[in-house]
Structures are given as structure tokens and as C-alpha cells.
C-alpha positions, 0 to 999 in steps of 0.5 A: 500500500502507498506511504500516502494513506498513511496508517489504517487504524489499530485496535489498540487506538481505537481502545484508546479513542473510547475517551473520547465523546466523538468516538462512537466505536467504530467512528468519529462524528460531528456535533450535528447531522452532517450529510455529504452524498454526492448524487451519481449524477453530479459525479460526471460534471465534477470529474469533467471540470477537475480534468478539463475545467481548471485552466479557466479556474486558477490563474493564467500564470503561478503567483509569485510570492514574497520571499521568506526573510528569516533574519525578520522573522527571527527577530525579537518582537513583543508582538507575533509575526505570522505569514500566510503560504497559500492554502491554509499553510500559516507560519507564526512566531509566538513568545519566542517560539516558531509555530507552523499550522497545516504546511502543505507545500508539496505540488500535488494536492491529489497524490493519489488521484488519476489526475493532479491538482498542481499547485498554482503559486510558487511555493515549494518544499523547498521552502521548508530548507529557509525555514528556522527550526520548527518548535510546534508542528500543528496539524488540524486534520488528515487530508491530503491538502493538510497533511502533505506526506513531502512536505511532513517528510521534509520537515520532520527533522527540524521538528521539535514537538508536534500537536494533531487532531485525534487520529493523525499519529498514526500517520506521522509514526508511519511516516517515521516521526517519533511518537514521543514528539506527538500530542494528540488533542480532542475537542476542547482539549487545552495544554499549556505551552512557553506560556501560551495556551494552546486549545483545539476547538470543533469543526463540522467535517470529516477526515479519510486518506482512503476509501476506508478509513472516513472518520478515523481521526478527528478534525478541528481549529486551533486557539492560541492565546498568550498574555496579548493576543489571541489568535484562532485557525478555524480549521476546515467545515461547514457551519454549524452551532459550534461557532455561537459555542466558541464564542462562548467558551473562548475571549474574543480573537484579535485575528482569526484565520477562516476556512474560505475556499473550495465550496460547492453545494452539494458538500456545502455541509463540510465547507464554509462559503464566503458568506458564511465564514464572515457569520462564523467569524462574528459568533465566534467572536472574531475581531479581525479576520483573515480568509484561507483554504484558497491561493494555491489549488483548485479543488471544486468549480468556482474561479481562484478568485471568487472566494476572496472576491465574495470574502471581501464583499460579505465582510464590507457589508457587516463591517467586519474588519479583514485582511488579505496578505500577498501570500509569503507576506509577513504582518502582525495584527497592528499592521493587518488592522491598517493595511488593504491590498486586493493584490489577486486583482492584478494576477 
């Protein structure tokens, strides 16, 4: 069996998920019905558009981005530094520690499909050789958009401690990570780390890397919070309840990075439509926002462009503060809170 589905699930694990609430014993489930069948007769159009219609939904050439300057990102700052690599890729340099979410940066993001989904901007691994040491490798799920066996093989030398949804060790180990570097979290789950509080929240989706292991692992977002800020990865689904309840659980977020991109309506259940993502921010308690899950695949029918296009126009009529960085841009919340920039107009 290929590397890339990574590892069926053990009894002994699944021993071990009967802590959790989600784990109903042969499964993990979503807070509130979550339907995604896909009628056999959509499936023609779909395939259709994924092997002929994606030279009209991604840019006509790959967008360039900014270079990594690791001297600026290393340098001391009392406030967090992030950059957004396309897709949902986010690097972070919190309290003195360098913080990496989600880093597909492979070419492929359909390793295992009779066709590719290549990437369109210049990312590559080999960014991964610029980077720092990684202190905290932090995974929201096991897709293949998300957990990226190159990009994981690549890094893994360089990491020191890893933090995933329930489920995704399995995969790691079997890729070669030590077991002792990997803390699994489910909902809610909180730990304490270099003085930041580190806590996994709840989305509505589902996790698979085979036709036969859906809902094996967990999926979810992410909440940092030092003695300053407070930073949310809302992480991939569609909407639901659990929004109003993070809102209520956790203080408002300085900035919250939100699930944006590669929507349609027939899996609208497990993916949030711009629209949506501006709702979700506010109950969450979002105080600035920032759209991700676009920039660098096209994974289902709408142009690259219409995701932030249609971010931007709900955002504006809620007057909901929002920033849009070039991707490889380096920001920190003051500075996201004063700059505009609809750089994708001018690919």
C-alpha cells in the first residue's frame, strides 16, 4: 500500500479513542447531522471540470510570492509575526517560539488521484530548507491538502514537538516521526505551552486518506492565546452551532484565520462559503479576520478568485474588519488592522 494513506487504524487506538465523546466505536462524528452524498449524477460534471475545467479556474500564470526573510522573522518582537503560504499553510512566531499550522507545500494536492491538482503559486518544499527550526508542528486534520506526506517528510527533522487532531499519529509514526514528539488533542482539549495556551476547538467535517478509513481521526481549529493576543485557525467545515459555542467558551480573537475556499453545494455541509465564514467569524467572536483554504489549488468549480472576491464583499457589508496578505507576506495584527491590498486583482 502507498506511504500516502498513511496508517489504517489499530485496535489498540481505537481502545484508546473510547475517551473520547466523538468516538462512537467504530467512528468519529460531528456535533450535528452532517450529510455529504454526492448524487451519481453530479459525479460526471465534477470529474469533467477537475480534468478539463481548471485552466479557466486558477490563474493564467503561478503567483509569485514574497520571499521568506528569516533574519525578520527571527527577530525579537513583543508582538507575533505570522505569514500566510497559500492554502491554509500559516507560519507564526509566538513568545519566542516558531509555530507552523497545516504546511502543505508539496505540488500535488491529489497524490493519489488519476489526475493532479498542481499547485498554482510558487511555493515549494523547498521552502521548508529557509525555514528556522520548527518548535510546534500543528496539524488540524488528515487530508491530503493538510497533511502533505513531502512536505511532513521534509520537515520532520527540524521538528521539535508536534500537536494533531485525534487520529493523525498514526500517520506521522508511519511516516517515521517519533511518537514521543506527538500530542494528540480532542475537542476542547487545552495544554499549556512557553506560556501560551494552546486549545483545539470543533469543526463540522470529516477526515479519510482512503476509501476506508472516513472518520478515523478527528478534525478541528486551533486557539492560541498568550498574555496579548489571541489568535484562532478555524480549521476546515461547514457551519454549524459550534461557532455561537466558541464564542462562548473562548475571549474574543484579535485575528482569526477562516476556512474560505473550495465550496460547492452539494458538500456545502463540510465547507464554509464566503458568506458564511464572515457569520462564523462574528459568533465566534472574531475581531479581525483573515480568509484561507484558497491561493494555491483548485479543488471544486468556482474561479481562484471568487472566494476572496465574495470574502471581501460579505465582510464590507457587516463591517467586519479583514485582511488579505500577498501570500509569503509577513504582518502582525497592528499592521493587518491598517493595511488593504486586493493584490489577486492584478494576477
Amino acid at each position: 500500500m502507498s506511504k500516502q494513506f498513511g496508517a489504517k487504524v489499530t485496535e489498540v487506538e481505537k481502545e484508546a479513542y473510547q475517551r473520547s465523546p466523538q468516538w462512537d466505536g467504530q467512528k468519529f462524528n460531528n456535533l450535528e447531522e452532517t450529510v455529504m452524498k454526492v448524487p451519481f449524477k453530479a459525479i460526471p460534471k465534477l470529474m469533467f471540470n477537475q480534468l478539463f475545467g481548471r485552466g479557466k479556474l486558477q490563474p493564467k500564470s503561478p503567483i509569485q510570492h514574497v520571499p521568506f526573510d528569516k533574519q525578520a522573522f527571527l527577530e525579537d518582537s513583543e508582538e507575533s509575526k505570522f505569514i500566510w503560504f497559500g492554502h491554509s499553510v500559516i507560519l507564526c512566531r509566538m513568545n519566542g517560539k516558531t509555530i507552523f499550522i497545516d504546511p502543505m507545500l508539496g505540488p500535488d494536492a491529489a497524490p493519489i488521484a488519476p489526475f493532479k491538482i498542481k499547485r498554482f503559486n510558487t511555493i515549494s518544499l523547498e521552502l521548508i530548507d529557509e525555514l528556522p527550526p520548527i518548535d510546534l508542528l500543528i496539524m488540524s486534520h488528515d487530508h491530503y491538502d493538510h497533511l502533505d506526506l513531502k512536505s511532513i517528510k521534509r520537515l520532520a527533522p527540524k521538528v521539535e514537538l508536534f500537536y494533531t487532531a485525534l487520529g493523525v499519529a498514526r500517520h506521522l509514526k508511519s511516516w517515521g516521526v517519533e511518537e514521543s514528539k506527538i500530542t494528540e488533542f480532542d475537542w476542547w482539549e487545552t495544554k499549556e505551552y512557553n506560556e501560551m495556551k494552546i486549545t483545539f476547538t470543533p469543526t463540522r467535517h470529516f477526515s479519510a486518506r482512503g476509501m476506508r478509513d472516513r472518520f478515523h481521526g478527528l478534525w478541528g481549529g486551533w486557539s492560541l492565546q498568550n498574555a496579548s493576543e489571541h489568535i484562532w485557525f478555524s480549521g476546515d467545515g461547514g457551519y454549524g452551532e459550534h461557532f455561537k459555542e466558541i464564542g462562548k467558551r473562548l475571549d474574543a480573537f484579535d485575528l482569526a484565520f477562516m476556512e474560505c475556499g473550495q465550496y460547492n453545494k452539494l458538500w456545502r455541509p463540510i465547507h464554509l462559503f464566503p458568506e458564511e465564514s464572515i457569520v462564523a467569524a462574528k459568533e465566534a467572536g472574531a475581531q479581525l479576520i483573515m480568509p484561507v483554504h484558497w491561493g494555491s489549488f483548485t479543488l471544486s468549480d468556482h474561479t481562484w478568485t471568487e472566494p476572496v472576491e465574495q470574502f471581501v464583499e460579505a465582510a464590507e457589508k457587516e463591517s467586519q474588519p479583514y485582511f488579505i496578505p500577498r501570500i509569503g507576506e509577513m504582518f502582525t495584527v497592528r499592521l493587518a488592522k491598517t493595511k488593504k491590498n486586493r493584490w489577486w486583482e492584478r494576477q
